[in-house]
C-alpha positions in Angstrom: -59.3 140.0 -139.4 -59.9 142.6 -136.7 -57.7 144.0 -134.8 -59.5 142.5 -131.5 -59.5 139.3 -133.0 -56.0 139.6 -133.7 -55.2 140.0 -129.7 -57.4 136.9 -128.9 -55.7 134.5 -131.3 -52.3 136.1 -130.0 -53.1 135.9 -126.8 -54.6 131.9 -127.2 -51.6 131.1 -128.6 -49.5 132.9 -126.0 -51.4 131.5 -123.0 -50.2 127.3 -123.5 -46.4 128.4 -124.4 -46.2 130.8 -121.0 -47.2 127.8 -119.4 -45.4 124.9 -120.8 -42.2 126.9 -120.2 -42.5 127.9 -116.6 -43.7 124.1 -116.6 -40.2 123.6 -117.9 -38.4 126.0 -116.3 -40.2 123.7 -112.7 -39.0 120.5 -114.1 -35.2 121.8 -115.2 -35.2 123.1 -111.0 -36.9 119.8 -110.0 -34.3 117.9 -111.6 -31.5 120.0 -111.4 -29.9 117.9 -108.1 -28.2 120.9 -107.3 -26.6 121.3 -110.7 -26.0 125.0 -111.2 -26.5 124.8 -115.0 -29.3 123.1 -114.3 -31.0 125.8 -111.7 -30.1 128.6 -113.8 -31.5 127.4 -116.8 -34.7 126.9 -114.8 -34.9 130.0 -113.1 -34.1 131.5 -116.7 -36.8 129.7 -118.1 -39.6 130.7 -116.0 -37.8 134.6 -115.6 -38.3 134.6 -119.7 -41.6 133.6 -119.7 -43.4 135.6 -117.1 -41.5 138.4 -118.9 -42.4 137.5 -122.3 -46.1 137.1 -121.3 -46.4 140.6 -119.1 -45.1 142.4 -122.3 -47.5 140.6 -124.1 -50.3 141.9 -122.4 -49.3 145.0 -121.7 -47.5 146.1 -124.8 -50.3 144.7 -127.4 -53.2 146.4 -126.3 -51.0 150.2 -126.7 -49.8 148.7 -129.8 -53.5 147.7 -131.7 -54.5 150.6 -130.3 -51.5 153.2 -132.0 -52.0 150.7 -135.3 -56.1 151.8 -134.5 -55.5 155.0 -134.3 -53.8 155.4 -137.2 -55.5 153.4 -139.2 -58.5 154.9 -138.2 -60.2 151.9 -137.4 
């Protein structure tokens, strides 16, 4: 497998969970009723995941392309 092809399956894969857990992170602040567990878990949740995801993107590209370099590929 290629290193591009690598990224696109990652990044497939990557796409659905970022979602599903700011979907749940919504849902936990929805719900929450003004429970403070409940809003920081939340707000934790969708913090974590639009983390997660920019250092996904940003950080995989420099990294195939070190691994690329190296390799020689």
């Amino acid at each position: 497998m290629e290193i591009e092809q690598l990224f696109a399956t990652i990044q497939v894969l990557a796409n659905p969970v970022a979602v599903l857990m700011i979907a749940a992170g919504a849902f936990f602040l929805l719900i929450g009723g003004g429970s403070e567990k409940h809003r920081k878990k939340g707000k934790g949740l969708i913090v974590y995941a639009v983390v997660g995801y920019i250092l996904l993107t940003v950080a995989l590209p420099v990294a195939f392309n070190m691994i690329g370099g190296i390799a020689g590929v």
